[in-house]
CHARMM internal coordinates of N, CA and C (Angstrom, degrees):
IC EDIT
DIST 1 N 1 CA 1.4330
DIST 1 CA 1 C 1.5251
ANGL 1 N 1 CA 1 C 110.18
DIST 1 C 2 N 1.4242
ANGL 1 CA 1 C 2 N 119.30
DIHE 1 N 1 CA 1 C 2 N -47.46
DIST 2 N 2 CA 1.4271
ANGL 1 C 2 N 2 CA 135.02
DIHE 1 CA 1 C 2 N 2 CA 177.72
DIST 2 CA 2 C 1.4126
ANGL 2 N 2 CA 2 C 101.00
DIHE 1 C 2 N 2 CA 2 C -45.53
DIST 2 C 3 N 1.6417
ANGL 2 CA 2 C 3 N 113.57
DIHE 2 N 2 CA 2 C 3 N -54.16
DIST 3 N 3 CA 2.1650
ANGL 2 C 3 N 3 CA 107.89
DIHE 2 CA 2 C 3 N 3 CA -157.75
DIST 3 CA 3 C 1.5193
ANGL 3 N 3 CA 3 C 92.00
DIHE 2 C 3 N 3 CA 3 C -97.33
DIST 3 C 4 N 1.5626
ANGL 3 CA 3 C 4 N 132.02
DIHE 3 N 3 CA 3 C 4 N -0.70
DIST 4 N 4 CA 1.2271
ANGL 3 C 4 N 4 CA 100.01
DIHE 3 CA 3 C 4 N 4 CA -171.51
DIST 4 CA 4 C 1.7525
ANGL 4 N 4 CA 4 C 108.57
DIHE 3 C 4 N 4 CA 4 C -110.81
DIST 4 C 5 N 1.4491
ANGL 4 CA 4 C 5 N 112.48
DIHE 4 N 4 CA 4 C 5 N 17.60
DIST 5 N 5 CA 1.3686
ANGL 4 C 5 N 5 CA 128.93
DIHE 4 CA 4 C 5 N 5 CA -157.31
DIST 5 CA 5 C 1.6083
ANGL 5 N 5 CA 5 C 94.35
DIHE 4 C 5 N 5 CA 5 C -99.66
DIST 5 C 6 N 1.5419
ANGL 5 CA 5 C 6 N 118.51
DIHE 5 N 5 CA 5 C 6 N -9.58
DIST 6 N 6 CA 1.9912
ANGL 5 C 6 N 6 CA 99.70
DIHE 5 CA 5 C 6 N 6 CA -172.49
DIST 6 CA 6 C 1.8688
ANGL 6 N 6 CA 6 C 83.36
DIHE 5 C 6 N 6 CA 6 C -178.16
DIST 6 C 7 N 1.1561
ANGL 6 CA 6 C 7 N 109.52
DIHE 6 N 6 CA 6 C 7 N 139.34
DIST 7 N 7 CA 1.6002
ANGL 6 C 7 N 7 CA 128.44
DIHE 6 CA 6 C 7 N 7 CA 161.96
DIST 7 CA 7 C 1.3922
ANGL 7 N 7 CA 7 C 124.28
DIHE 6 C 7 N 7 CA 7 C -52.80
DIST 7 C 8 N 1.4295
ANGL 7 CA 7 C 8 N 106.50
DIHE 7 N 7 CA 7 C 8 N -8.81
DIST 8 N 8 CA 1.8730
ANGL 7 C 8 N 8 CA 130.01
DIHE 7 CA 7 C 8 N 8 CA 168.41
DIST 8 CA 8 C 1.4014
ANGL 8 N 8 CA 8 C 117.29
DIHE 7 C 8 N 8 CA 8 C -72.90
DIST 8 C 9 N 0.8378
ANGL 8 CA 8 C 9 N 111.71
DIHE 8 N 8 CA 8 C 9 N 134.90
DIST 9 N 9 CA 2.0048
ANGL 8 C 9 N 9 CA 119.51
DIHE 8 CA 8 C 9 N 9 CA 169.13
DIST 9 CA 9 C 1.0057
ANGL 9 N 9 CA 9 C 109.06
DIHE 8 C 9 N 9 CA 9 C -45.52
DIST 9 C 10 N 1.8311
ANGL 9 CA 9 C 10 N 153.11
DIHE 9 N 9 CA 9 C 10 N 88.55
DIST 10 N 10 CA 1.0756
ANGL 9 C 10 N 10 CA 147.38
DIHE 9 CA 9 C 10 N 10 CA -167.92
DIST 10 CA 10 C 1.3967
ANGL 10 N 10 CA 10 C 113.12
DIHE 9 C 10 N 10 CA 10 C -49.27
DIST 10 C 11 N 0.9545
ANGL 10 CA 10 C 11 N 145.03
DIHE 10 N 10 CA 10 C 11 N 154.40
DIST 11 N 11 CA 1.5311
ANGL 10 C 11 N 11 CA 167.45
DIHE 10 CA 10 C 11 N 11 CA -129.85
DIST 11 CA 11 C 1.9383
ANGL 11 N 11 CA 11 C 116.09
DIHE 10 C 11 N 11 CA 11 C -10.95
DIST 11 C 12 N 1.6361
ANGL 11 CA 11 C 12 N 99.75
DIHE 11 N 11 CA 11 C 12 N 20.37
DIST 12 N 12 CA 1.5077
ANGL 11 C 12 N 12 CA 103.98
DIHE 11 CA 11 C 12 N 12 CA 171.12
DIST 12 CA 12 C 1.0443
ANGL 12 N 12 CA 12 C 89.86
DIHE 11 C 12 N 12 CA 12 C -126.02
DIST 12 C 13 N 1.5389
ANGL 12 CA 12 C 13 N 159.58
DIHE 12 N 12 CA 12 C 13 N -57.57
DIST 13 N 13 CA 1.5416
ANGL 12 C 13 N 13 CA 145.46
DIHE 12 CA 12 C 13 N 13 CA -153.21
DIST 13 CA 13 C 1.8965
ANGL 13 N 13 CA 13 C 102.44
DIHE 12 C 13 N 13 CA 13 C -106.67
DIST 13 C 14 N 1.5018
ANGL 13 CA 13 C 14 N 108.97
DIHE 13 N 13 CA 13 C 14 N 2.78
DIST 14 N 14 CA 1.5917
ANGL 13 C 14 N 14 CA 100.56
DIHE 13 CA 13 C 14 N 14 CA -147.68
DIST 14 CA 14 C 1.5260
ANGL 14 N 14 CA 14 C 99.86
DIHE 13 C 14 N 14 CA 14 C -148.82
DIST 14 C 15 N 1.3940
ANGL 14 CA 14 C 15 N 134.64
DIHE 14 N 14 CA 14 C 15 N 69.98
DIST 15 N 15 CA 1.7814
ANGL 14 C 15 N 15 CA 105.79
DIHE 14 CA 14 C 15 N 15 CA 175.97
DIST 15 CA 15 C 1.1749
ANGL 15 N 15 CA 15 C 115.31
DIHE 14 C 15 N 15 CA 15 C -86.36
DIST 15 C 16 N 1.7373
ANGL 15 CA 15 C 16 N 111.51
DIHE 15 N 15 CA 15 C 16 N 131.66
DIST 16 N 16 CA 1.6049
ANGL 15 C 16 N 16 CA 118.60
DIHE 15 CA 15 C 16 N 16 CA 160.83
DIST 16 CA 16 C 1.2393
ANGL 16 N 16 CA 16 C 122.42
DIHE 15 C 16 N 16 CA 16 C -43.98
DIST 16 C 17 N 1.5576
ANGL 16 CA 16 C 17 N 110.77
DIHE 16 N 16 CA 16 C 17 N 160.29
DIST 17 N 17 CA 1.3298
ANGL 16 C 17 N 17 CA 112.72
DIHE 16 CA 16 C 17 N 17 CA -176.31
DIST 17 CA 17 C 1.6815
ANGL 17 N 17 CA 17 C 121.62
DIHE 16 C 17 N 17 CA 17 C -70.44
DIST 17 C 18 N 1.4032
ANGL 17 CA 17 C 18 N 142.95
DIHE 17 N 17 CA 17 C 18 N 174.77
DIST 18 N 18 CA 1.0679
ANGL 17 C 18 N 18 CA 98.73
DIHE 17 CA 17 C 18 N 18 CA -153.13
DIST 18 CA 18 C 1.5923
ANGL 18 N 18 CA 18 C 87.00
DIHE 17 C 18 N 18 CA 18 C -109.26
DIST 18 C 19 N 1.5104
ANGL 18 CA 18 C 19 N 118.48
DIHE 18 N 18 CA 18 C 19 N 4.94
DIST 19 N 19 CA 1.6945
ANGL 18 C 19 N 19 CA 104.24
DIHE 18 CA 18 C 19 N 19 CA 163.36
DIST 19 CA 19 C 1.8091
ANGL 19 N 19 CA 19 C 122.01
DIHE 18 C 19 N 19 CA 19 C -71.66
DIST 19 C 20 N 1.4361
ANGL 19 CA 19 C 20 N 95.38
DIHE 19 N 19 CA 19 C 20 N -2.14
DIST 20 N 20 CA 1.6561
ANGL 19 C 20 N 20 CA 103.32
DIHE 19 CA 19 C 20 N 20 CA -172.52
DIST 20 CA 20 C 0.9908
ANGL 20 N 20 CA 20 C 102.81
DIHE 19 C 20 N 20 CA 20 C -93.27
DIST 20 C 21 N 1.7043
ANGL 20 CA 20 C 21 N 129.59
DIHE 20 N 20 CA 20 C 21 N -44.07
DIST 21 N 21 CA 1.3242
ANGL 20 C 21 N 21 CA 130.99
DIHE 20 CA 20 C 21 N 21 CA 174.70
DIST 21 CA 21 C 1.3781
ANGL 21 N 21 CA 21 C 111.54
DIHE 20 C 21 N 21 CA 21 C -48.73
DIST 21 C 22 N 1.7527
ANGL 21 CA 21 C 22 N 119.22
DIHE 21 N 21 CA 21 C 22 N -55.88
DIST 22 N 22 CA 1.4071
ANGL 21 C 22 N 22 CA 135.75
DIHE 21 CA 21 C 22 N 22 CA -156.37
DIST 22 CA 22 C 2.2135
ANGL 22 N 22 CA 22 C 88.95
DIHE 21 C 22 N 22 CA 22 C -53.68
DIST 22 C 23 N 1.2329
ANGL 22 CA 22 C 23 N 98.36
DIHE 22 N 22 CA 22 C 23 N -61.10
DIST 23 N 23 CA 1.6525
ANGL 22 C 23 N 23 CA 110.61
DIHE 22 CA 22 C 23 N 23 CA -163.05
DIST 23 CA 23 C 1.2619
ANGL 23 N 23 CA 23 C 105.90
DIHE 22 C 23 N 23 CA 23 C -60.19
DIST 23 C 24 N 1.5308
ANGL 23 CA 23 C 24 N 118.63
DIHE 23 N 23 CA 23 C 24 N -28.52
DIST 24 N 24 CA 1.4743
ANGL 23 C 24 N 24 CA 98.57
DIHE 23 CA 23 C 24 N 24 CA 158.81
DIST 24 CA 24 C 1.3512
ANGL 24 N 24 CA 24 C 129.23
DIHE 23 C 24 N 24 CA 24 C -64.77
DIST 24 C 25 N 1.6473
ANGL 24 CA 24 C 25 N 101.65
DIHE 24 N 24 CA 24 C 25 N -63.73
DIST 25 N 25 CA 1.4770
ANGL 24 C 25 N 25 CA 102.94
DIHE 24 CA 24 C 25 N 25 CA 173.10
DIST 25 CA 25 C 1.3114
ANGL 25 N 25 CA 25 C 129.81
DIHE 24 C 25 N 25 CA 25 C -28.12
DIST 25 C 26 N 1.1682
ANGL 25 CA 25 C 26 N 134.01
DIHE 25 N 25 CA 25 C 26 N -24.42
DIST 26 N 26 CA 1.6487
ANGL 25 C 26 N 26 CA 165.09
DIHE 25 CA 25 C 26 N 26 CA -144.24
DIST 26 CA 26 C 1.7933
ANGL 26 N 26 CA 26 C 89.18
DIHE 25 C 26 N 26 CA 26 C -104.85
DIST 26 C 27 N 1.2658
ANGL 26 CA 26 C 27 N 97.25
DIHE 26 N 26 CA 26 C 27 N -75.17
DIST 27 N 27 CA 1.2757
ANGL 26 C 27 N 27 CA 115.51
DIHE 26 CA 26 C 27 N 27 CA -148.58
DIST 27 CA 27 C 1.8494
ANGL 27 N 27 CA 27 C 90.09
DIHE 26 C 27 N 27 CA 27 C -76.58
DIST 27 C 28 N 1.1243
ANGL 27 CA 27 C 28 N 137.10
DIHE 27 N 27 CA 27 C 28 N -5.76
DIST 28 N 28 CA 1.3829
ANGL 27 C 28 N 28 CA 149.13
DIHE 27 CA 27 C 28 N 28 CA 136.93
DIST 28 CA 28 C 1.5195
ANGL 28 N 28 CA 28 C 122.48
DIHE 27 C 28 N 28 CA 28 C -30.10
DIST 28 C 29 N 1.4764
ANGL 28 CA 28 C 29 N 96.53
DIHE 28 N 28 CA 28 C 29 N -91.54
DIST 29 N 29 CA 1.2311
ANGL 28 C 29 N 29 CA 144.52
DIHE 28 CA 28 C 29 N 29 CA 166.81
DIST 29 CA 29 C 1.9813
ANGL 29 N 29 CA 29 C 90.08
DIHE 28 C 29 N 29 CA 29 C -21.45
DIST 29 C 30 N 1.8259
ANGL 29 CA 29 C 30 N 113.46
DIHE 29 N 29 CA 29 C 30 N -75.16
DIST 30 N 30 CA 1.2860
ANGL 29 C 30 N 30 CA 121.67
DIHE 29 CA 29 C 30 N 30 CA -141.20
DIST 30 CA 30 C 1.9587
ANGL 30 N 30 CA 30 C 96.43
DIHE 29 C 30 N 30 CA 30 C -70.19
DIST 30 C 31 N 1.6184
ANGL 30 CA 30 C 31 N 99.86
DIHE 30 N 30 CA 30 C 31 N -36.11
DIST 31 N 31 CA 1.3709
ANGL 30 C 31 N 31 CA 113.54
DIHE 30 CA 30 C 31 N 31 CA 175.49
DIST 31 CA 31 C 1.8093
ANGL 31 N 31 CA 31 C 105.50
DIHE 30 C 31 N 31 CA 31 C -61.65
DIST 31 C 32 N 0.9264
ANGL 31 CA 31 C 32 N 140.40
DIHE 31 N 31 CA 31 C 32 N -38.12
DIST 32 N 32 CA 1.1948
ANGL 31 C 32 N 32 CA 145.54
DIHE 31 CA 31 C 32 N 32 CA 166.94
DIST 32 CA 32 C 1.3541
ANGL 32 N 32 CA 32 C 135.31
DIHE 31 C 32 N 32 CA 32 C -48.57
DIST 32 C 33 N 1.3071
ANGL 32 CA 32 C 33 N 96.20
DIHE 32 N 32 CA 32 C 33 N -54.38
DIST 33 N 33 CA 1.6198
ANGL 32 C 33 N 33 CA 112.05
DIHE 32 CA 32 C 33 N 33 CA 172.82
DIST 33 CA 33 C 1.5793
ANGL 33 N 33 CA 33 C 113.89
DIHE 32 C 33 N 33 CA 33 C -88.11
DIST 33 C 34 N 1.5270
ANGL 33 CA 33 C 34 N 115.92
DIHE 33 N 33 CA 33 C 34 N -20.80
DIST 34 N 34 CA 1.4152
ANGL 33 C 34 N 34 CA 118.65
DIHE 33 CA 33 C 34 N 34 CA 174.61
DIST 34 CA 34 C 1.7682
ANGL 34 N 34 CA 34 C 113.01
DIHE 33 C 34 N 34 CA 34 C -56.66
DIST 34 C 35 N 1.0031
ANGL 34 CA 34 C 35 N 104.72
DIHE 34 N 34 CA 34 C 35 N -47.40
DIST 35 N 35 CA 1.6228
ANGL 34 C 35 N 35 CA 114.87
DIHE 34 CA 34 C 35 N 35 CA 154.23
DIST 35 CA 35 C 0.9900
ANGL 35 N 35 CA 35 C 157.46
DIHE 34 C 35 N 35 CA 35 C 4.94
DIST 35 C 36 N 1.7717
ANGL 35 CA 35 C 36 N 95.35
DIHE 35 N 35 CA 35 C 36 N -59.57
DIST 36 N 36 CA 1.2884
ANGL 35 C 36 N 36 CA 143.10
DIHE 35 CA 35 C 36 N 36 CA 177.14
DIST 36 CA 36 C 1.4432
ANGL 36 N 36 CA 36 C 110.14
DIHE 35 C 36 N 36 CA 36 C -92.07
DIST 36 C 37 N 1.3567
ANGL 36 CA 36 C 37 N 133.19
DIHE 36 N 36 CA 36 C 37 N -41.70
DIST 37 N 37 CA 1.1875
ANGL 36 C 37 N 37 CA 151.57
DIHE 36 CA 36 C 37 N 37 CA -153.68
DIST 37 CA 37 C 1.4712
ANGL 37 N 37 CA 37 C 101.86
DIHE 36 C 37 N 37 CA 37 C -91.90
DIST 37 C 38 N 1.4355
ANGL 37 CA 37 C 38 N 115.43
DIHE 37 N 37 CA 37 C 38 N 94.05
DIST 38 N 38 CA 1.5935
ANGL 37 C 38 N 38 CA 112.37
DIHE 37 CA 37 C 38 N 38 CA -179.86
DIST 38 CA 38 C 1.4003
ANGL 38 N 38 CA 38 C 130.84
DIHE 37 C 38 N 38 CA 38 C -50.39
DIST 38 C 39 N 1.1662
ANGL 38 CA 38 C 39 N 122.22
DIHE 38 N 38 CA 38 C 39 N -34.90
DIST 39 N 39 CA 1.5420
ANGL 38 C 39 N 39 CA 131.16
DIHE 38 CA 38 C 39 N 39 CA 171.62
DIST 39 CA 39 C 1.6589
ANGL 39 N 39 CA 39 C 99.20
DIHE 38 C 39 N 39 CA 39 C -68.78
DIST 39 C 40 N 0.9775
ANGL 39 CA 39 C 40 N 118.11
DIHE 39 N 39 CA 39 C 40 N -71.63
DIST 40 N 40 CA 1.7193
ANGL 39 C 40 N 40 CA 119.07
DIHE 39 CA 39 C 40 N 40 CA -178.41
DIST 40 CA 40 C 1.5519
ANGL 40 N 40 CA 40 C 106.21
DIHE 39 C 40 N 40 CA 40 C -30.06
DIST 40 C 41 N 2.1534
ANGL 40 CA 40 C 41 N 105.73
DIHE 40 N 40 CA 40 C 41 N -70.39
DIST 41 N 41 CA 1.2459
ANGL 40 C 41 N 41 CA 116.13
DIHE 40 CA 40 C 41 N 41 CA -173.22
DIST 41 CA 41 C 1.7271
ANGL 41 N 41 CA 41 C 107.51
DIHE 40 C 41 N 41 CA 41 C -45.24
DIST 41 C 42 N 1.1401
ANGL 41 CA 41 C 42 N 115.18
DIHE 41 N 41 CA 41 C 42 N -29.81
DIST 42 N 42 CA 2.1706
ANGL 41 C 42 N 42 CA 98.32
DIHE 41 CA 41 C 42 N 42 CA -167.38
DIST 42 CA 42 C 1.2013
ANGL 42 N 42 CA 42 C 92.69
DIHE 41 C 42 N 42 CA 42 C -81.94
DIST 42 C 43 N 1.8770
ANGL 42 CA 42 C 43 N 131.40
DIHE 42 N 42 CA 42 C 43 N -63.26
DIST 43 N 43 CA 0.7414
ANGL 42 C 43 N 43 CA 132.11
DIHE 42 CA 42 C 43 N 43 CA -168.05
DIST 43 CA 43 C 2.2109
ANGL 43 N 43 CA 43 C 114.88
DIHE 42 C 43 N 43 CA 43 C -25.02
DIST 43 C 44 N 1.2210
ANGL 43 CA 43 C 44 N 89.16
DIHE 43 N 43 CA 43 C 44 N -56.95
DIST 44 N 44 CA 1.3071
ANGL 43 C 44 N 44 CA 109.87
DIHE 43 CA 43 C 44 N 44 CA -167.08
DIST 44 CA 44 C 1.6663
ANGL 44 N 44 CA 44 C 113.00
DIHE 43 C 44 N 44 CA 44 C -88.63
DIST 44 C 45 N 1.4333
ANGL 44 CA 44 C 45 N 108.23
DIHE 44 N 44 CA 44 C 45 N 8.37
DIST 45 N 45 CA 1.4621
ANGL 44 C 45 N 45 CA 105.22
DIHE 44 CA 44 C 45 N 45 CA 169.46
DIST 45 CA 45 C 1.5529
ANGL 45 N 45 CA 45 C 98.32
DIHE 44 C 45 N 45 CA 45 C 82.19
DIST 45 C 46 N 1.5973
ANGL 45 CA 45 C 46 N 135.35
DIHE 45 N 45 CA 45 C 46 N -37.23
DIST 46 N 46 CA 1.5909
ANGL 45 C 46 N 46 CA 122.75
DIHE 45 CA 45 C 46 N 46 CA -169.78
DIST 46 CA 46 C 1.3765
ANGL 46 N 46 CA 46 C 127.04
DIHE 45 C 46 N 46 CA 46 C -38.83
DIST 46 C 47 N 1.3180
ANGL 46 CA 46 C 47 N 114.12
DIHE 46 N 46 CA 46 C 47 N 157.09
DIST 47 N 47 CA 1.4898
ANGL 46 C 47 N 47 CA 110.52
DIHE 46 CA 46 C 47 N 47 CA 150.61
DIST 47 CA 47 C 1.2811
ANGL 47 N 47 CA 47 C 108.73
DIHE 46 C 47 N 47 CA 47 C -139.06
DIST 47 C 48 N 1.4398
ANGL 47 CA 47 C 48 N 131.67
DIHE 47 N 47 CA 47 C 48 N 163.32
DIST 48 N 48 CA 1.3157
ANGL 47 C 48 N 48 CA 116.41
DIHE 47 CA 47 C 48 N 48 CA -157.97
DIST 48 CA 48 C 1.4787
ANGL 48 N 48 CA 48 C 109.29
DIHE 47 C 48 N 48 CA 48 C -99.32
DIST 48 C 49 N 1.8272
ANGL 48 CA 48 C 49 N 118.40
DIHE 48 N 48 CA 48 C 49 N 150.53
DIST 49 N 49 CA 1.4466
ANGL 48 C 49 N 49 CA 109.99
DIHE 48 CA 48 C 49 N 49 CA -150.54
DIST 49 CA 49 C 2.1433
ANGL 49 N 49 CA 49 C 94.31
DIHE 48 C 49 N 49 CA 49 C -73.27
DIST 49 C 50 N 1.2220
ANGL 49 CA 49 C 50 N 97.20
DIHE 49 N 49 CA 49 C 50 N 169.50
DIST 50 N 50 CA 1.3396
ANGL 49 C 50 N 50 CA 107.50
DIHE 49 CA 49 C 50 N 50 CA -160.84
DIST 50 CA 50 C 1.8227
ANGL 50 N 50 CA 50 C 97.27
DIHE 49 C 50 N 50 CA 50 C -87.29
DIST 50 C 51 N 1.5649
ANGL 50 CA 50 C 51 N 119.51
DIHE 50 N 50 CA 50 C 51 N 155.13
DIST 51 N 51 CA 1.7634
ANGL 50 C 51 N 51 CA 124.73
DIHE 50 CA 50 C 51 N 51 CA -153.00
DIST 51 CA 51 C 1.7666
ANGL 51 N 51 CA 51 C 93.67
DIHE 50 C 51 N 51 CA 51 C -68.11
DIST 51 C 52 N 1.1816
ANGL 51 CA 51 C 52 N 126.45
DIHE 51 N 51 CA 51 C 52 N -42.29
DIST 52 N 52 CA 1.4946
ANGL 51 C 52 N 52 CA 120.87
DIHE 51 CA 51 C 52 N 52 CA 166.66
DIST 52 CA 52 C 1.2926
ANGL 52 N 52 CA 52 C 117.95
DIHE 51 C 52 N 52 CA 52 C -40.60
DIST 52 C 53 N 0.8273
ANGL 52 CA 52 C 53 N 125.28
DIHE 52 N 52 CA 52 C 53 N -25.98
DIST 53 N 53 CA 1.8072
ANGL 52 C 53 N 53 CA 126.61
DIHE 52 CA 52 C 53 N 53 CA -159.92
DIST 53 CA 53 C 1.6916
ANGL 53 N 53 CA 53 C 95.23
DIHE 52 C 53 N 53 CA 53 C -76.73
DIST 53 C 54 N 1.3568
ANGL 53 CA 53 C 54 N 88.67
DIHE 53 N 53 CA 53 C 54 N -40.84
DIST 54 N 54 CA 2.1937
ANGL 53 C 54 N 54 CA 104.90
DIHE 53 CA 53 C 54 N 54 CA -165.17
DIST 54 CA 54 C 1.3360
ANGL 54 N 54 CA 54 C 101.74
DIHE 53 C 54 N 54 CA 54 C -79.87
DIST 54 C 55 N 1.6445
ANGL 54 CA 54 C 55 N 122.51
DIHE 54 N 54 CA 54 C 55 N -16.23
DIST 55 N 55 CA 1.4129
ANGL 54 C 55 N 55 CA 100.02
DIHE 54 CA 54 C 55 N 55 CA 165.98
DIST 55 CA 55 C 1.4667
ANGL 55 N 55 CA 55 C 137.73
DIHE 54 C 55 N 55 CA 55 C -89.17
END
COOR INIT
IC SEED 1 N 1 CA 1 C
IC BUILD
């Protein structure tokens, strides 16, 4: 969504708006923690990313 929104280098020649940023971050965030959440995680095939990943 970020590189295909303007012909600019996204967040060095180009900043998104900041409701686009917010809904990612969000939409980050919800993918992240879904993960964790055993009913969510089977449903949805997840497993949660491994403690290296977060450092």
């Amino acid at each position: 969504m970020h590189i295909i929104r303007t012909r600019k280098i996204p967040f060095l020649q180009s900043m998104a708006s900041p409701a686009l940023i917010l809904t990612t971050l969000i939409a980050v965030v919800i993918g992240s923690v879904a993960s964790y959440i055993p009913v969510v995680a089977n449903f949805l095939g997840m497993v949660p990313l491994p403690a290296v990943y977060w450092i």
